[in-house]
C-alpha positions in Angstrom: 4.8 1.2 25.0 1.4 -0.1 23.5 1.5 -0.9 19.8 0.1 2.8 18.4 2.5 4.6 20.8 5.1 2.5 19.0 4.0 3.5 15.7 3.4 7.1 16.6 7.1 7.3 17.9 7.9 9.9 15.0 5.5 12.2 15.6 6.2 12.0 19.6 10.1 12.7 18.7 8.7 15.5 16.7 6.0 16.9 19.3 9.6 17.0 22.0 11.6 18.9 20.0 13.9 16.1 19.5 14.9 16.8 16.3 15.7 20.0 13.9 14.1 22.0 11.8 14.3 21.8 7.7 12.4 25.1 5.9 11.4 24.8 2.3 11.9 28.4 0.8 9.0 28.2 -1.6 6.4 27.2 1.3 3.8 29.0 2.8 4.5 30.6 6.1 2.2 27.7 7.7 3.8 25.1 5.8 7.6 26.3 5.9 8.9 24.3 9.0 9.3 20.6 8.9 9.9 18.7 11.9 13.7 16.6 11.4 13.6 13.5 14.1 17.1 12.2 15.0 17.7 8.5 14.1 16.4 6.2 16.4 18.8 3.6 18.1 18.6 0.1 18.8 18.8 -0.9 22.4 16.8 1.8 24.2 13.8 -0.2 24.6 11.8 2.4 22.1 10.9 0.8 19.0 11.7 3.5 16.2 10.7 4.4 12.5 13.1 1.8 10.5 13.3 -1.3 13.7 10.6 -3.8 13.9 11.3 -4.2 17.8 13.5 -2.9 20.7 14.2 -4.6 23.4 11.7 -4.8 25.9 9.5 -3.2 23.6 7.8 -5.8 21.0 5.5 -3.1 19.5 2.5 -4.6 21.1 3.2 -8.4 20.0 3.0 -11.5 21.3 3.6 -15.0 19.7 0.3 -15.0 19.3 -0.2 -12.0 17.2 2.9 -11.3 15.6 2.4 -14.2 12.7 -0.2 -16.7 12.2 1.0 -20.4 13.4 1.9 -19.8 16.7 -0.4 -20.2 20.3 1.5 -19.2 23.3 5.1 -18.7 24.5 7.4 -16.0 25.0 8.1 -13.5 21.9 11.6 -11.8 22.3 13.1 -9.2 20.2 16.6 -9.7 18.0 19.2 -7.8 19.4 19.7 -6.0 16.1 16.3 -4.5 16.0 15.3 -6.1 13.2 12.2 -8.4 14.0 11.6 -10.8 16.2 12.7 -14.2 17.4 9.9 -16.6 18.0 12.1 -19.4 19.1 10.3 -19.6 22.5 6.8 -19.3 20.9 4.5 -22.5 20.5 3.3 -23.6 17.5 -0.2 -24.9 16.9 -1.4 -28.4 15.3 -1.6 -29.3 12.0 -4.4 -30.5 9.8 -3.9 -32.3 7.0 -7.1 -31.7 4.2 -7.6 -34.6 2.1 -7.2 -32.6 -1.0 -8.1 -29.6 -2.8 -11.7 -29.4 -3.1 -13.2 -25.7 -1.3 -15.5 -28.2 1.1 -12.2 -30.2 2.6 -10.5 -27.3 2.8 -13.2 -25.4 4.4 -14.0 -27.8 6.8 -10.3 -28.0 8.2 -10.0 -24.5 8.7 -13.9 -24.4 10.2 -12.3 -27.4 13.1 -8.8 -25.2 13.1 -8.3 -23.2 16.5 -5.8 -20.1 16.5 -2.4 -20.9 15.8 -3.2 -23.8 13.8 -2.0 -24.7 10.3 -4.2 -26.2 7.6 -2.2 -27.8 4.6 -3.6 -28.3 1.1 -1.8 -31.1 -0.8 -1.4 -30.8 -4.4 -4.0 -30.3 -6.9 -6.3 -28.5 -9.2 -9.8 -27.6 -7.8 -11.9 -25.5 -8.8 -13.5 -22.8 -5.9 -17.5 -22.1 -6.5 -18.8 -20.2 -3.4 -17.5 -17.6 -1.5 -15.5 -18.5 1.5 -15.3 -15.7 4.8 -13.0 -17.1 7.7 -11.0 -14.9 10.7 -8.8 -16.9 12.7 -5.2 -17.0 13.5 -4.1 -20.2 10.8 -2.1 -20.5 8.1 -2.8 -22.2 5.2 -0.6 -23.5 3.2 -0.5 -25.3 -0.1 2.3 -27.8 -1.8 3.9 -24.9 -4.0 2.9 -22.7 -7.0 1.9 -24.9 -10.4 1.0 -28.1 -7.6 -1.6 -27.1 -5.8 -3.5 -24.6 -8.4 -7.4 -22.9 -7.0 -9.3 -21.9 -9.6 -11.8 -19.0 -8.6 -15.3 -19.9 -10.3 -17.1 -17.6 -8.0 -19.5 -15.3 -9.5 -18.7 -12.0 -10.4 -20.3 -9.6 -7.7 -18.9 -6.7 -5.9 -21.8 -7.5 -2.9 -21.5 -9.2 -1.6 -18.4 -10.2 -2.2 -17.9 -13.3 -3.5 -14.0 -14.5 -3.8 -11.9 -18.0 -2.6 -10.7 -16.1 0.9 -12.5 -13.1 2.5 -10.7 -12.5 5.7 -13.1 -9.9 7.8 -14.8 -9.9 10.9 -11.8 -9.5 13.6 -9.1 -7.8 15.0 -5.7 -9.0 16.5 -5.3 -12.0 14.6 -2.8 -13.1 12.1 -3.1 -15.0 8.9 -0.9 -16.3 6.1 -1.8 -17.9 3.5 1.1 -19.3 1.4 2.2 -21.7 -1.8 -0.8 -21.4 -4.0 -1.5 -20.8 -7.5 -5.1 -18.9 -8.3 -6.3 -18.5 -11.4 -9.9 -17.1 -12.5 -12.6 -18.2 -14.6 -14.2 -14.9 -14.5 -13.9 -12.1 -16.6 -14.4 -9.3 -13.8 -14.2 -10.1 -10.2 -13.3 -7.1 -8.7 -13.0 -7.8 -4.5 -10.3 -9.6 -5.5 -8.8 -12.9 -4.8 -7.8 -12.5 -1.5 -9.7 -9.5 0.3 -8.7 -8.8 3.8 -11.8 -6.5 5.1 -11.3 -4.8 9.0 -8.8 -3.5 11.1 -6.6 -5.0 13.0 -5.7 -7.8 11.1 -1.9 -9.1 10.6 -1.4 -11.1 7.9 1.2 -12.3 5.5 0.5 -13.8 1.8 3.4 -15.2 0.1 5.1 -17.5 -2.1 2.0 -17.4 -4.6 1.1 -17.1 -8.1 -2.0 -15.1 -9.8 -2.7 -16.7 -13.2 -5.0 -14.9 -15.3 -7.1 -12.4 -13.4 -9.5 -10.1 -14.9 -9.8 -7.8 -12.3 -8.1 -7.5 -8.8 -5.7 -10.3 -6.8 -5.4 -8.7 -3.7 -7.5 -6.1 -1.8 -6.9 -5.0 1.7 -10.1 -3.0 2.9 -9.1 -1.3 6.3 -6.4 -0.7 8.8 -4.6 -4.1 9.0 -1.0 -4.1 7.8 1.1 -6.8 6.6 3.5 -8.0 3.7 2.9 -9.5 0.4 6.3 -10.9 -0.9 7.8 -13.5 -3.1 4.6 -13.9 -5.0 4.3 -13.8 -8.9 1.2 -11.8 -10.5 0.9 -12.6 -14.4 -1.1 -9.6 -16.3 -4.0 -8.6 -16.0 -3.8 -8.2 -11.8 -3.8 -5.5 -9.6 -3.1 -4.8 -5.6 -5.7 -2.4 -4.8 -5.2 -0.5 -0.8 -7.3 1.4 1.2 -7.1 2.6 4.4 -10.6 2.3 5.9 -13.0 -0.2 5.3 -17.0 -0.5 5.5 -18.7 2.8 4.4 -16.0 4.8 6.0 -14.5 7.4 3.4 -10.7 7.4 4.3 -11.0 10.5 6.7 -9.8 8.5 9.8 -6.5 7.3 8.3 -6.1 11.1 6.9 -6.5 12.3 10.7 -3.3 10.2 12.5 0.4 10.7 11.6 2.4 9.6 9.2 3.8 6.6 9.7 7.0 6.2 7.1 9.6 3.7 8.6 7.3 1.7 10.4 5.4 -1.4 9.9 1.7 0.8 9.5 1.1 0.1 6.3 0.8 -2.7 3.0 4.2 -4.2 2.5 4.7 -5.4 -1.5 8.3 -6.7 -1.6 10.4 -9.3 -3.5 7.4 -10.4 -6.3 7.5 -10.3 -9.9 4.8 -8.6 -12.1 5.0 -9.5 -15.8 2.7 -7.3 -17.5 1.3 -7.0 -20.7 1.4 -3.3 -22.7 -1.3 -3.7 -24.7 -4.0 -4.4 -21.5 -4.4 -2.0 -18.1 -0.8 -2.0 -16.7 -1.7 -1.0 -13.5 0.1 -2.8 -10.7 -1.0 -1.0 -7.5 -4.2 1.3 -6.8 -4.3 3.0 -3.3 -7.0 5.6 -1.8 -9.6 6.0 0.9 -6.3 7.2 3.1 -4.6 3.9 2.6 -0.8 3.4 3.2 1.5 1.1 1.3 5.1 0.5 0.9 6.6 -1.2 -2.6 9.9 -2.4 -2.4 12.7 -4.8 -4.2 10.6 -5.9 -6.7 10.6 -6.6 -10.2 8.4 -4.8 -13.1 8.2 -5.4 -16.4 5.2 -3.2 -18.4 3.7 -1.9 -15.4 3.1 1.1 -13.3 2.7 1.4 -9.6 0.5 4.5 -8.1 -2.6 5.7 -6.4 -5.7 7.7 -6.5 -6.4 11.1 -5.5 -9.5 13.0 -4.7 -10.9 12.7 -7.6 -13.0 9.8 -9.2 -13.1 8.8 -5.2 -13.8 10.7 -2.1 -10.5 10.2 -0.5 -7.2 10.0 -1.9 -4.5 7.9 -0.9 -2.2 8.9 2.1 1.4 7.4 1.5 3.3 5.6 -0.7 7.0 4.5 -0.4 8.5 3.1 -3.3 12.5 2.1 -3.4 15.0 -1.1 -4.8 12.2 -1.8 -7.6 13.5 -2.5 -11.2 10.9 -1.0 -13.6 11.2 -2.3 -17.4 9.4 -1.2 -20.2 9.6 -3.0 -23.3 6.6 -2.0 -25.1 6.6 1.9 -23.7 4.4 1.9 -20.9 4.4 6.2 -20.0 5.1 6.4 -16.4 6.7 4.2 -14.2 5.5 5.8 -10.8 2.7 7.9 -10.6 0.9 10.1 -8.0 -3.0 11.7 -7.9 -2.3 12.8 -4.5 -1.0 12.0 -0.8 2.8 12.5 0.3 5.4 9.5 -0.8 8.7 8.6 -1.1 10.6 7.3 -3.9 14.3 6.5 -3.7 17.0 3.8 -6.0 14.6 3.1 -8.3 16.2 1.5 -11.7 13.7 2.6 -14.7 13.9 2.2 -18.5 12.0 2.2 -21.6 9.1 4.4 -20.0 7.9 7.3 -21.7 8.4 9.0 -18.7 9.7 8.3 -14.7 7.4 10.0 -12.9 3.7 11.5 -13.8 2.1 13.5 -11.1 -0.9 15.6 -11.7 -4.5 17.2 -9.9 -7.6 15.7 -11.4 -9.4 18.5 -9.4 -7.1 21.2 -11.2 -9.3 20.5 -14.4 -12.7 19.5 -13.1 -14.5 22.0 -15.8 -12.6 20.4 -18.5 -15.0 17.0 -19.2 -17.9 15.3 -17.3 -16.2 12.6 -15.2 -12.7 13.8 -14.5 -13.9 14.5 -10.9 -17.2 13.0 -9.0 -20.3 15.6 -9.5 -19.7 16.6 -5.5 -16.3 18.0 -6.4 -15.5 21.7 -7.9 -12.3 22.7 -9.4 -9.6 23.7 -7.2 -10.0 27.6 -8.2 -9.9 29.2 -5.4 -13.4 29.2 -4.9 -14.3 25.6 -3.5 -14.7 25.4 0.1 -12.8 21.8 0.0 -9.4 23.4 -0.5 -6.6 25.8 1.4 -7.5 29.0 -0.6 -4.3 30.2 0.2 -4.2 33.7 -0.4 -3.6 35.9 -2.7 -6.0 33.4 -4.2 -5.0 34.7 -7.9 -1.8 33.7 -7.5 -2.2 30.3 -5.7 -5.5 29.5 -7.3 -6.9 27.5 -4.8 -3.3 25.6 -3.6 -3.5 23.6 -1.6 -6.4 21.4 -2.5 -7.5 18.8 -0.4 -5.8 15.6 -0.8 -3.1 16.6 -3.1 0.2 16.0 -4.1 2.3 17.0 -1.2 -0.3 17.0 1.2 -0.4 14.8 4.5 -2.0 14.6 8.2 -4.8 16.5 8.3 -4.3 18.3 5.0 0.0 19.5 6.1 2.5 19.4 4.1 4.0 16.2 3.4 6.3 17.5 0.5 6.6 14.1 -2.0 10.8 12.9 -2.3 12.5 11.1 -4.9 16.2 10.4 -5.1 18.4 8.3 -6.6 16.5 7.1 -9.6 17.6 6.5 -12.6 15.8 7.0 -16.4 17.8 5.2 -18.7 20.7 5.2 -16.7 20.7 8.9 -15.9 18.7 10.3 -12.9 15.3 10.7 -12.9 13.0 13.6 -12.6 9.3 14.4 -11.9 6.9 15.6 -14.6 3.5 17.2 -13.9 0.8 16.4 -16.3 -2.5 17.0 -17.7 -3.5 14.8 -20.9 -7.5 15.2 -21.0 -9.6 16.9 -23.2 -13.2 17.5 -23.7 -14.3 14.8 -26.5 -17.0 17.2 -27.4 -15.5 20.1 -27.9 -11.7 20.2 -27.8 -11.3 22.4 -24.3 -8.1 21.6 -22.6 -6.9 22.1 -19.0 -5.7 25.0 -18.7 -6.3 27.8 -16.1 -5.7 25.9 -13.4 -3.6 23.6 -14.4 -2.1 21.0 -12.6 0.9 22.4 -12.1 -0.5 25.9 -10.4 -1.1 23.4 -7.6 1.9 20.8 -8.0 5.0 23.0 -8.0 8.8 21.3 -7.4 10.3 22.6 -4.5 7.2 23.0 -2.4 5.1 20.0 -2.9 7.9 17.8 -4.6 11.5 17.4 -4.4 13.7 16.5 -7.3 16.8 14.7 -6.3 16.6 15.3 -2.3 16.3 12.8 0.0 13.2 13.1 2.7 14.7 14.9 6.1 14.9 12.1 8.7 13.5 9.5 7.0 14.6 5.8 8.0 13.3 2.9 5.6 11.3 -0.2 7.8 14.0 -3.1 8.3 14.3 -5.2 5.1 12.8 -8.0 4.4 9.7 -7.6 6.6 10.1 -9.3 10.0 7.2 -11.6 9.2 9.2 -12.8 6.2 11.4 -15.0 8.4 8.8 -16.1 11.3 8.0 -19.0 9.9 6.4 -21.8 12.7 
């Protein structure tokens, strides 16, 4: 089984009748049946939604290209299914830099072959130009608050200019690990780390982000990996999409859903002290991008996504679950959707205004000049972007392209939460629509968001997603370590 087929494995158990049949009352005929897989099971040699591995079946890795750090060898699978054990894989060499500075560092990594590890000692240096790499290392400093970047690159969306643009490649892994970053720069949005491309593994972990303006990490394409035990001090922001380059999201729209697996941006185990009185977003996600946000701890911020709205192409999925979200200063929402399908399960949330906010940007696009981009018309009925379901007075314009509850090639992909808590009680969606015209006063009304965003057809209150398996916990590549 080839690495897609792996990841596709839902849909295929779908396709074979393999599983039942769920129908939500309040659908559409065309959207009333949703396909139920049975549970996969460890030891068939198929690797399923919720196993890193099975058997025979690595997913399409080798020691190689699982993590970064390793050459050659023979990659086996843990008999519990839960990732993988390299004990047979060969590590690479090791190069020592002589400290800090961007030109010792860059010159190791420029002599490093894949599977080699470059190690920064400890240090503060300051990182002037930008610095594009791809190959298979690691690099790794001597801890948070010892060896300390500073990012003094310019401020420039293009080109880019951050400490670590990984782009250019497919198939490799990187890591880069025990770091502190802070930034000079008022605004530098590509980020700190940008990983740009598809096909790229990586891991970034055990890091610290000190003091950004702007963005920490942005992952630009199709290259999934995990983000975990890192710390992000206010103002910084994780910012996914799906497809990189000039491409508008509609590839990652096209192929399945891929909840369970390890197809998308893993966030888990990191800390994100936020500040109420600044932006408090902690996640951004469009352009079809996939992300999963787990076992982590929030304090003043709110995790999310964009729809198609403000950009072309919403985000695809989110799954959100075992996060602690704390509000002391009253940050409104602790999860929020624009569009896409997600789940959201065991959340712990207090001192919000609110749980959950979901609304339509393109329910009110006649209500002010820059709720939607010029391109876009409201979601009426009339706009040729949409489902138009009819009778189109009634549905006024439901579904509308990229929306809440809307998945694969525009199907439903109800959004579920369960098992959250508000204040200690559980929690429950709310649909909104906050924006005025400045000028003169006009609300949204007719549509309004929640026409098109209706519980028990697009969301679920309190029910848990039919078939759904979370991806093993913690991420495989969390204990590869060469």
């Amino acid at each position: 089984m080839t690495r897609r087929t792996g990841i596709l494995a839902l849909a295929a158990c779908a396709a074979a009748a393999c599983g039942g049949k769920q129908t939500h009352a309040d659908a559409t005929d065309a959207d009333a049946d949703v396909d139920i897989p049975l549970p996969g099971v460890c030891g068939d040699n198929v690797t399923d939604p919720g196993e890193a591995c099975d058997g025979t079946d690595l997913d399409g890795y080798s020691c190689a290209t699982v993590a970064a750090g390793f050459v050659s060898g023979t990659l086996t699978c843990l008999t519990d299914c839960s990732g993988f054990d390299v004990g047979a894989c060969v590590a690479g060499n090791v190069l020592d830099a002589a400290s800090c500075e961007q030109s010792e560092v860059r010159a190791r990594i420029d002599a490093a072959v894949d599977g080699d590890t470059v190690v920064i000692p400890e240090g503060t240096c300051t990182w002037t130009e930008a610095f594009e790499f791809c190959k298979s290392v690691v690099v790794r400093g001597a801890g948070t608050d010892r060896t300390i970047l500073v990012d003094g690159t310019p401020a420039s969306d293009w080109p880019i200019q951050i400490p670590f643009l990984i782009q250019g490649c497919s198939d490799r892994a990187v890591r880069i690990s025990s770091l502190t970053f802070r930034d000079m720069d008022a605004s530098d949005s590509p980020g700190t780390i940008q990983v740009r491309g598809d096909g790229i593994r990586f891991r970034f972990d055990h890091l610290e982000f000190e003091g950004l303006a702007s963005r920490a990490i942005l992952v630009n394409g199709e290259s999934w990996g995990v983000i975990d035990h890192c710390v992000f001090d206010h103002p910084t922001q994780l910012q996914i999409t799906a497809d990189a380059g000039d491409t508008d999201g509609t590839g990652s729209w096209s192929q399945p859903m891929s909840y369970g697996t390890d197809r998308a941006v893993f966030v888990e185990d990191c800390t994100f002290d936020y500040d109420v009185s600044l932006t408090q977003y902690v996640t951004d996600c469009n352009y079809g991008g996939r992300y999963t946000f787990r076992h982590n701890t929030v304090t003043d911020g709110m995790v999310g996504n964009h729809g198609m709205d403000t950009v072309v192409r919403g985000c695809l999925q989110m799954e959100i679950y075992d996060n602690t979200f704390t509000s002391p200063g009253s940050v409104w929402i602790a999860i929020g959707s624009r569009g896409g399908s997600a789940v959201a399960f065991d959340n712990t949330i207090a001192g919000y205004e609110m749980p959950f906010g979901f609304t339509s940007y393109r329910s009110c696009c006649y209500v002010a000049p820059g709720i939607c981009l010029d391109e876009f018309c409201t979601c009426d009925g009339t706009c040729p972007l949409d489902g138009n379901t009819e009778p189109r007075a009634t549905y006024k314009g439901w579904p509308c392209k990229d929306q809440v509850g809307r998945g694969t090639n525009q199907t439903s992909e109800p959004v579920y939460q369960w098992g959250n808590t508000f204040e200690g009680a559980p929690a429950t969606v709310g649909v909104f629509a906050t924006w005025r015209n400045e000028t003169t006063g006009e609300e949204c009304t007719d549509p309004h968001p929640d026409d098109h965003i209706q519980p028990g057809r697009d969301y679920y209150d309190g029910v848990q997603r039919p078939g759904y398996v979370p991806f093993v916990h913690p991420h495989p590549l969390v204990a590869v370590d060469p």
